[in-house]
C-alpha positions as a Markdown table, in Angstrom:
| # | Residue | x | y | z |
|---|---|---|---|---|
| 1 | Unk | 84.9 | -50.4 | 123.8 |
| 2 | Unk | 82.4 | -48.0 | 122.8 |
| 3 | Unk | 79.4 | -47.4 | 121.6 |
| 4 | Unk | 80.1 | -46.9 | 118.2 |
| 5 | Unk | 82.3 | -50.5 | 117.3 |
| 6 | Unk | 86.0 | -49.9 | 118.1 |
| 7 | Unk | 88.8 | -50.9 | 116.4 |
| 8 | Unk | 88.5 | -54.5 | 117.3 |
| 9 | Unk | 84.6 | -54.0 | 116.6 |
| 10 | Unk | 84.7 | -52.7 | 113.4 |
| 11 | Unk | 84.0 | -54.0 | 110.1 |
| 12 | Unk | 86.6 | -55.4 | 108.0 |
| 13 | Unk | 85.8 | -56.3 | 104.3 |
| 14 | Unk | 85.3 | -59.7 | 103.5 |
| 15 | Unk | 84.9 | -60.8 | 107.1 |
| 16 | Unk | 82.9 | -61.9 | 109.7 |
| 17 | Unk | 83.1 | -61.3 | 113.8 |
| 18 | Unk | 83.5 | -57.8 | 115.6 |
| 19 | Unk | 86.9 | -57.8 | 115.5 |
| 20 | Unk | 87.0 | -58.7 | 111.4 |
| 21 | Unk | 84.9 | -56.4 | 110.8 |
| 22 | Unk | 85.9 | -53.0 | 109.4 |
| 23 | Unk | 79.2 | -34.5 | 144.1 |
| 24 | Unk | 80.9 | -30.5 | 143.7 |
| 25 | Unk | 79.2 | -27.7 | 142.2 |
| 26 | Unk | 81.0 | -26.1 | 139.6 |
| 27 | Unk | 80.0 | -23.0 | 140.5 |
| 28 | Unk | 80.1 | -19.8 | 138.5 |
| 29 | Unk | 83.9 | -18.8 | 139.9 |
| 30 | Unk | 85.6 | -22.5 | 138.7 |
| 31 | Unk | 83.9 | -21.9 | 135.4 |
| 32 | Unk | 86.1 | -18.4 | 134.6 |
| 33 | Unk | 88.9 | -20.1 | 135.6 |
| 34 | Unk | 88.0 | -23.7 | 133.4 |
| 35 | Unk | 87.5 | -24.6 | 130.0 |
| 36 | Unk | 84.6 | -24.0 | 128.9 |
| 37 | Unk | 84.0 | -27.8 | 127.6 |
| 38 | Unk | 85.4 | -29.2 | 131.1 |
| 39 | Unk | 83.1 | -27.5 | 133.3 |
| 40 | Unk | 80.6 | -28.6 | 130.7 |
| 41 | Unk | 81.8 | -32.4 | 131.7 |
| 42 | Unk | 82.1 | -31.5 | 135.5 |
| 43 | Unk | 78.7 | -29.6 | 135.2 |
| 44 | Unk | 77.7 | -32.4 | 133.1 |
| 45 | Unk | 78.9 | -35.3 | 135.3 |
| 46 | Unk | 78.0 | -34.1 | 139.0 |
| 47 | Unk | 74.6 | -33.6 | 137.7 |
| 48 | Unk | 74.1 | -37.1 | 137.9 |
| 49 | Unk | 72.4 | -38.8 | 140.8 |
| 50 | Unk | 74.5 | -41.8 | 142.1 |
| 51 | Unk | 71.8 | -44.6 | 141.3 |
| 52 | Unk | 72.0 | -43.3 | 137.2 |
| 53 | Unk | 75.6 | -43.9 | 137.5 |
| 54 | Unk | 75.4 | -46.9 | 139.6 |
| 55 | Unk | 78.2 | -46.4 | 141.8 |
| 56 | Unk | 79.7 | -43.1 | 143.7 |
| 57 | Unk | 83.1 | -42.7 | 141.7 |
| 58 | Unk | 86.3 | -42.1 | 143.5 |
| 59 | Unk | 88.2 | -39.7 | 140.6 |
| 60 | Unk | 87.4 | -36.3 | 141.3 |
| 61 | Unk | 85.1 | -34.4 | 139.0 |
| 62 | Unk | 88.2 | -32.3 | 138.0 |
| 63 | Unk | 90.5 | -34.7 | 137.0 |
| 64 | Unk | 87.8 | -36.4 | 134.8 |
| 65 | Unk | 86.8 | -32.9 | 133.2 |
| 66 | Unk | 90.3 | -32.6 | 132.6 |
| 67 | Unk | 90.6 | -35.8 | 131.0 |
| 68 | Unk | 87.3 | -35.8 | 128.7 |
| 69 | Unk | 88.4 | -31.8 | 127.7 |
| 70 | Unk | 91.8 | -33.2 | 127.4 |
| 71 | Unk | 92.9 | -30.6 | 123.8 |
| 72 | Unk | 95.3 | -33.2 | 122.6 |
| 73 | Unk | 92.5 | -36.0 | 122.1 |
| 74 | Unk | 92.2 | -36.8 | 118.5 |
| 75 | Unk | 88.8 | -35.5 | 116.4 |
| 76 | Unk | 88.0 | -39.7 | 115.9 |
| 77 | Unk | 87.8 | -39.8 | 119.6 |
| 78 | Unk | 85.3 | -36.9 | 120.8 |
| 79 | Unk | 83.2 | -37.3 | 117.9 |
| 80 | Unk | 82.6 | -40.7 | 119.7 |
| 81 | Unk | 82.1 | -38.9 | 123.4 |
| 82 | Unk | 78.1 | -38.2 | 122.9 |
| 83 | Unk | 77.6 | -42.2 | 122.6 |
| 84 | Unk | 79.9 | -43.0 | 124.6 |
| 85 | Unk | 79.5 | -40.7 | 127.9 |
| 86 | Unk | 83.3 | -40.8 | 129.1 |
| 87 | Unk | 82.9 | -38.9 | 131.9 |
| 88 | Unk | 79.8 | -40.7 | 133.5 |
| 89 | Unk | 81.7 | -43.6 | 132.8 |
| 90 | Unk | 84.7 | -43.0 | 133.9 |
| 91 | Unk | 83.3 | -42.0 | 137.0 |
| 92 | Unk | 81.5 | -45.5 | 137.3 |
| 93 | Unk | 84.9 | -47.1 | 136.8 |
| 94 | Unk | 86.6 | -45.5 | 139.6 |
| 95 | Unk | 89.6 | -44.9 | 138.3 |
| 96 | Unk | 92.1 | -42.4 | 140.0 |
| 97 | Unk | 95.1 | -40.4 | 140.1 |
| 98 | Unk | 98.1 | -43.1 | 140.2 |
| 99 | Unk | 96.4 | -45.9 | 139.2 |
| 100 | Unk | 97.2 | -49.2 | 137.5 |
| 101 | Unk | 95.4 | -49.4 | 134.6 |
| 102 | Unk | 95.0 | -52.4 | 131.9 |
| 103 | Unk | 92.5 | -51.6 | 128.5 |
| 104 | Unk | 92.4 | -55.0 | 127.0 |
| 105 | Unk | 92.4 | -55.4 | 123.9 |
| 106 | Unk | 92.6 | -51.3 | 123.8 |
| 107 | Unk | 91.8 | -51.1 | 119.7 |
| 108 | Unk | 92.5 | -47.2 | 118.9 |
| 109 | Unk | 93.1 | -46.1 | 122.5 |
| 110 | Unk | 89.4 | -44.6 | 122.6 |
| 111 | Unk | 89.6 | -45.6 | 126.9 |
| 112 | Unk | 94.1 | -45.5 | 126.8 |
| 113 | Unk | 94.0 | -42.0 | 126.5 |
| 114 | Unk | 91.1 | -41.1 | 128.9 |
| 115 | Unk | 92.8 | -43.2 | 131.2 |
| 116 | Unk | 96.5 | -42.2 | 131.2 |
| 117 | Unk | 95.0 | -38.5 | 131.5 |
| 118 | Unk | 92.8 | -39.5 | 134.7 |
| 119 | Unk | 95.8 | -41.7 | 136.3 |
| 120 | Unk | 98.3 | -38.9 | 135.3 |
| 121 | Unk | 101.9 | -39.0 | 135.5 |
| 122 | Unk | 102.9 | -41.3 | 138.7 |
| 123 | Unk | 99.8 | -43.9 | 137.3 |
| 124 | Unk | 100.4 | -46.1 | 134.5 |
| 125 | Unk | 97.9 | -47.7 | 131.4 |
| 126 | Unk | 98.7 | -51.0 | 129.8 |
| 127 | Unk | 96.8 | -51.0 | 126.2 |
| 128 | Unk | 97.3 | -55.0 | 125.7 |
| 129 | Unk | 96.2 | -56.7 | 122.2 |
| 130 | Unk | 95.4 | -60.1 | 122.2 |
| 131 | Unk | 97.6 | -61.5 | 119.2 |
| 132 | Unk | 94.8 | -63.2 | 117.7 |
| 133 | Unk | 93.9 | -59.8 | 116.4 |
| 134 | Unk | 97.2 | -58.8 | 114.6 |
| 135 | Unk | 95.9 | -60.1 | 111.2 |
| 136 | Unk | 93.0 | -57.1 | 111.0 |
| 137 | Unk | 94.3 | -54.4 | 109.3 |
| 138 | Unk | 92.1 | -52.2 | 111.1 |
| 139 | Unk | 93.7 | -53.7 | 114.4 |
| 140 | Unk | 97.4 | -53.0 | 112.8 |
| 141 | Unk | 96.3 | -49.7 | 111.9 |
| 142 | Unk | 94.6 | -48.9 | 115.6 |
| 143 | Unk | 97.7 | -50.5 | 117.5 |
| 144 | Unk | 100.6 | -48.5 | 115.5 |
| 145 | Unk | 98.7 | -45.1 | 116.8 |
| 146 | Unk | 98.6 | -46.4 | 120.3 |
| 147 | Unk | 102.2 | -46.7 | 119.8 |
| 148 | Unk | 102.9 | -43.4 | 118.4 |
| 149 | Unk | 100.6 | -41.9 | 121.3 |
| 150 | Unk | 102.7 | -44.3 | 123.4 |
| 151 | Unk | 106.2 | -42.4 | 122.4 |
| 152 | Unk | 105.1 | -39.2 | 124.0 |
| 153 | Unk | 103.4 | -40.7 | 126.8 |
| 154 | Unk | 105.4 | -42.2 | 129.2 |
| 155 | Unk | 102.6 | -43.5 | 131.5 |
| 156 | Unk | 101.6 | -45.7 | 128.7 |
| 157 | Unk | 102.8 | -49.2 | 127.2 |
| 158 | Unk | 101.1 | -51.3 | 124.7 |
| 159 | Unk | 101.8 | -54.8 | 125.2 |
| 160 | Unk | 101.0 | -57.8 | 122.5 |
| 161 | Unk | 100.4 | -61.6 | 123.7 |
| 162 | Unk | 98.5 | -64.6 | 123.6 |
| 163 | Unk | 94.7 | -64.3 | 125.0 |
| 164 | Unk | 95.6 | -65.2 | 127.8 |
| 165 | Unk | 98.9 | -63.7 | 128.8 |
| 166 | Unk | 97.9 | -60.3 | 127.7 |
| 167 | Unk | 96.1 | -60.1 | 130.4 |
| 168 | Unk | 99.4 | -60.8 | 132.4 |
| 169 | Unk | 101.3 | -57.8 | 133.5 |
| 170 | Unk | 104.9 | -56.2 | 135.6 |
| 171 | Unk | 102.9 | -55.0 | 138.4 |
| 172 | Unk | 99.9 | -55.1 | 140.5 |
| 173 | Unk | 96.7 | -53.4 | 139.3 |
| 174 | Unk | 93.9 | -51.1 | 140.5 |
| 175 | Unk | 91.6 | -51.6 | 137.4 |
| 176 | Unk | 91.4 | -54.0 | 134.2 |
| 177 | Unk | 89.3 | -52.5 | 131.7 |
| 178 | Unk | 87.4 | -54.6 | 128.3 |
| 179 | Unk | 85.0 | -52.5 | 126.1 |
| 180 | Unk | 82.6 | -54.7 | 123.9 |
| 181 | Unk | 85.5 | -57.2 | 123.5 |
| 182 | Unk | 84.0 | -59.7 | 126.6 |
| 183 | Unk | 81.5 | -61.6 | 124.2 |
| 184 | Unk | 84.7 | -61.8 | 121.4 |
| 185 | Unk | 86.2 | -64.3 | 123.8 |
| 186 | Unk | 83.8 | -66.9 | 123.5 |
| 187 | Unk | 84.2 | -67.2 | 119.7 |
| 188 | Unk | 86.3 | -69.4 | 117.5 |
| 189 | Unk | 88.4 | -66.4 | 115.9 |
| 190 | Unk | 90.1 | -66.0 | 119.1 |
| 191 | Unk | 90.4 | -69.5 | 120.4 |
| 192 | Unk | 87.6 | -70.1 | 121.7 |
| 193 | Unk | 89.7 | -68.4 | 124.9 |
| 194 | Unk | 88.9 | -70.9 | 128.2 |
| 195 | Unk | 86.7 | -68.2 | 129.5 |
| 196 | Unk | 87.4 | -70.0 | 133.4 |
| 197 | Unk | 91.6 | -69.1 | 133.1 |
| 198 | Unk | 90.4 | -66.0 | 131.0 |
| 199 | Unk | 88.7 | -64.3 | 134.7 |
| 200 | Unk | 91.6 | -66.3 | 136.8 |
| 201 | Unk | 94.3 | -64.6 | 135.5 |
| 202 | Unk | 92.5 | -61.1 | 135.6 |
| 203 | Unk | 91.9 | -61.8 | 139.2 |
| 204 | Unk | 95.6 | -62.3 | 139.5 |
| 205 | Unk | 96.5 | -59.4 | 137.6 |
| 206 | Unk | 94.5 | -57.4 | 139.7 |
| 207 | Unk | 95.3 | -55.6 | 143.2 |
| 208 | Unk | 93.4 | -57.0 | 146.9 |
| 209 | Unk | 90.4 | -54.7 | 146.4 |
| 210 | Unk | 91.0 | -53.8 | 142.4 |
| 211 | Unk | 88.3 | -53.2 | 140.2 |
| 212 | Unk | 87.2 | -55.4 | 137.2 |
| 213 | Unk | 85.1 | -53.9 | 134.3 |
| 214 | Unk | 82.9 | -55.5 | 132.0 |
| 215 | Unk | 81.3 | -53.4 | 129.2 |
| 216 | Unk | 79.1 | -55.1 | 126.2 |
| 217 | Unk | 76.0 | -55.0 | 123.8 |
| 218 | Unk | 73.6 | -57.1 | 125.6 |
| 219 | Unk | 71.8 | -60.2 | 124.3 |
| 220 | Unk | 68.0 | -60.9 | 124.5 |
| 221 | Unk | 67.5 | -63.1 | 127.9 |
| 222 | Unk | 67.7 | -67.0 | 127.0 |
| 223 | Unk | 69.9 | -66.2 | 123.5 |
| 224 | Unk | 71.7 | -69.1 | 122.4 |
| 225 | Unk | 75.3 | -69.2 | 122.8 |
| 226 | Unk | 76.3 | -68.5 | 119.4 |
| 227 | Unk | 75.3 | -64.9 | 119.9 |
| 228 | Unk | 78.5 | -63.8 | 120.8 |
| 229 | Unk | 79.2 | -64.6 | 117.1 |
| 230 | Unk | 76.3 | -63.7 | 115.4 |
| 231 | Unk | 74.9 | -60.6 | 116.9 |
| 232 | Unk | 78.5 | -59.7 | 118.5 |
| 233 | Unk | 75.9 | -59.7 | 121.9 |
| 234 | Unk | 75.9 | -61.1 | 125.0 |
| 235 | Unk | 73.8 | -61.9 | 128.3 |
| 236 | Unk | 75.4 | -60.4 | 131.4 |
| 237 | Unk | 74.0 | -63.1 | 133.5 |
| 238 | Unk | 76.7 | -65.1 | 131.7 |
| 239 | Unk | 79.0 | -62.3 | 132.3 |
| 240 | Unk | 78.8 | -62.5 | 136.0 |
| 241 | Unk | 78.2 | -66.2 | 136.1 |
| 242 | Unk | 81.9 | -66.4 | 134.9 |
| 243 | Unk | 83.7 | -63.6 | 136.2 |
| 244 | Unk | 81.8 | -64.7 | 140.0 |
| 245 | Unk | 83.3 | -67.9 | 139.7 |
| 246 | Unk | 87.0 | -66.6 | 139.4 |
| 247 | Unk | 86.5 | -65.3 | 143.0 |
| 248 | Unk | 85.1 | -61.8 | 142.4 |
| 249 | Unk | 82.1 | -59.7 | 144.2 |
| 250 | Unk | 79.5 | -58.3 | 142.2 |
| 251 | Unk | 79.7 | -54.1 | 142.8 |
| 252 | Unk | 76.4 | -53.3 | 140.5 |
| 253 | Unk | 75.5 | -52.1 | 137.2 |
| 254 | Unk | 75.5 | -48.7 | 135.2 |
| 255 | Unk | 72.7 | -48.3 | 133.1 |
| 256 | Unk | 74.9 | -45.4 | 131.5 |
| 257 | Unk | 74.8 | -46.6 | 128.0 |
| 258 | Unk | 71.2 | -48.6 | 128.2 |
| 259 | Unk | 68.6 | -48.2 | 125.3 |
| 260 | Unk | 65.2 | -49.7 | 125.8 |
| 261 | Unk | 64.5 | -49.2 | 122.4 |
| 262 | Unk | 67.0 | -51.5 | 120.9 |
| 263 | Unk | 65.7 | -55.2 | 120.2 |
| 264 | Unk | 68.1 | -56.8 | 121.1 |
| 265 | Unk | 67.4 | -59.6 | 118.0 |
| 266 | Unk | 69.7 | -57.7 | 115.5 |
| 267 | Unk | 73.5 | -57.2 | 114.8 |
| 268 | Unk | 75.0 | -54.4 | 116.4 |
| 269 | Unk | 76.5 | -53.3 | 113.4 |
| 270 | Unk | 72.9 | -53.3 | 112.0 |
| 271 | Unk | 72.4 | -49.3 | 110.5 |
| 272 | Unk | 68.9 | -49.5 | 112.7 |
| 273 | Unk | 71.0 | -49.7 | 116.1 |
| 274 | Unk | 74.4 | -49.4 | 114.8 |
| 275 | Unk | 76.1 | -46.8 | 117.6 |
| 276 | Unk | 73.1 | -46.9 | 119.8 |
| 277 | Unk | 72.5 | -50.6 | 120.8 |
| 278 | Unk | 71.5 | -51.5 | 124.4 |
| 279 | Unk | 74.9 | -51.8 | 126.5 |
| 280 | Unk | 76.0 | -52.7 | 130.1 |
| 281 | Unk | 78.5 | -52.0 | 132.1 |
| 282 | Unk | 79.1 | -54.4 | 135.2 |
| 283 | Unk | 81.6 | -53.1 | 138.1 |
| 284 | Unk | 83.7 | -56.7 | 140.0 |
| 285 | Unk | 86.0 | -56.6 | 142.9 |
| 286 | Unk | 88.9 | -59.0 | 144.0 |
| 287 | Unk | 88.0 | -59.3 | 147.9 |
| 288 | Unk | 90.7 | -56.7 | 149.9 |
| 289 | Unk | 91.3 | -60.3 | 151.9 |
């Protein structure tokens, strides 16, 4: 969910897998009127060329400023924004005022909050937690401050099921979300989840035309299987090998959050990469038809 391990990527003492371990110029005049910090993010954000985000976003730069500069954040989160590029990656995601939102397996909320800001009011974020999770104390811990977060915001509900059915949901969406949690599916902690049903009942979930999101530490090409488990990495030719068979079209690839440097052949919680290991983000769509 992050660059540094989220809440379901963090270690937990005494045991083992990620989730047991605890284009507008800003212009001089819309700067006097702005925060300082969002026209940073705007600035920041409209900067970048289309190919080094990998997509042309659809959320106006204003909105994501606003939701980046957003005062009511917590300090846990935008200590995390340098790594983790929110607004660039926001942007790639596409999300937009009055969207659907699912974060799957949300952890602290790091992405819940960015996205109920950017969806606003008439949109609406489901932060779902696989149940799997619930005996984590730093899962317990992350989930009750979604809830408290929740009370205030209206636009956003946290849900608790199965795997598979919290990826289930009252209404149609626009975009389902999941943050270095894709690999966690493969291992035994959390089923093994039947990774086939896993991407059908996303595509269900999702709107003709919605957007599906894949963000993870990537494995060295050819890595076993086990890798999921062992380095908490994974390949995203397997990524799209799965999620292509449930029906989706391949949009592209950021390269947001990429780091040649890291060697791919260590954990990611490793204090040599920890926080900076080589990630991917990989944009699907259901067909409109």
């Amino acid at each position: 969910m992050s660059l540094e391990p989220s809440s379901l990527s963090q270690r937990v003492s005494g045991s083992r897998g990620s989730a047991r371990r605890s284009s507008v110029d800003a212009g001089p005049t819309r700067c006097a009127k702005s925060a300082l910090l969002a026209c940073t993010v705007l600035t920041l954000m409209t900067s970048v060329p289309k190919s080094a985000a990998g997509l042309a976003a659809d959320l106006p730069g204003e909105a994501i400023a606003a939701a980046v500069a957003d005062p009511s954040r917590p300090a846990t989160d935008t200590v995390r924004d340098v790594n983790r590029k929110p607004a660039e990656t926001l942007a790639f995601a596409g999300v937009k005022a009055a969207d659907r939102v699912a974060d799957y397996a949300a952890g602290a909320g790091y992405f819940t909050r960015l996205f109920a800001a950017a969806a606003g009011p008439n949109g609406h974020v489901y932060a779902s937690v696989p149940s799997a999770l619930f005996k984590y104390p730093n899962i317990v811990k992350g989930i009750a401050e979604l809830q408290s977060y929740a009370v205030v915001h209206p636009n956003v509900t946290v849900t608790f099921a199965s795997a598979l059915d919290a990826a289930k949901y009252p209404e149609k969406l626009d975009l389902f979300w999941i943050s270095q949690n894709y690999h966690d599916l493969h291992d035994s902690f959390m089923g093994p989840v039947d990774m086939a049903a896993f991407n059908r009942t996303v595509y269900a979930a999702l709107k003709p035309g919605g957007l599906y999101i894949v963000l993870d530490h990537r494995a060295a090409p050819g890595s076993p299987s086990e890798v999921t488990d062992t380095l908490h990495r994974i390949e995203p030719s397997t990524v799209r090998r799965e999620v292509e068979a449930a029906g989706f079209k391949f949009e592209g690839e950021s390269t947001l959050l990429a780091n040649p440097a890291d060697p791919l052949t260590v954990e990611v919680f490793d204090p040599s990469i920890r926080g900076r290991t080589d990630q991917f983000i990989l944009k699907f769509r259901r067909p409109r038809s």
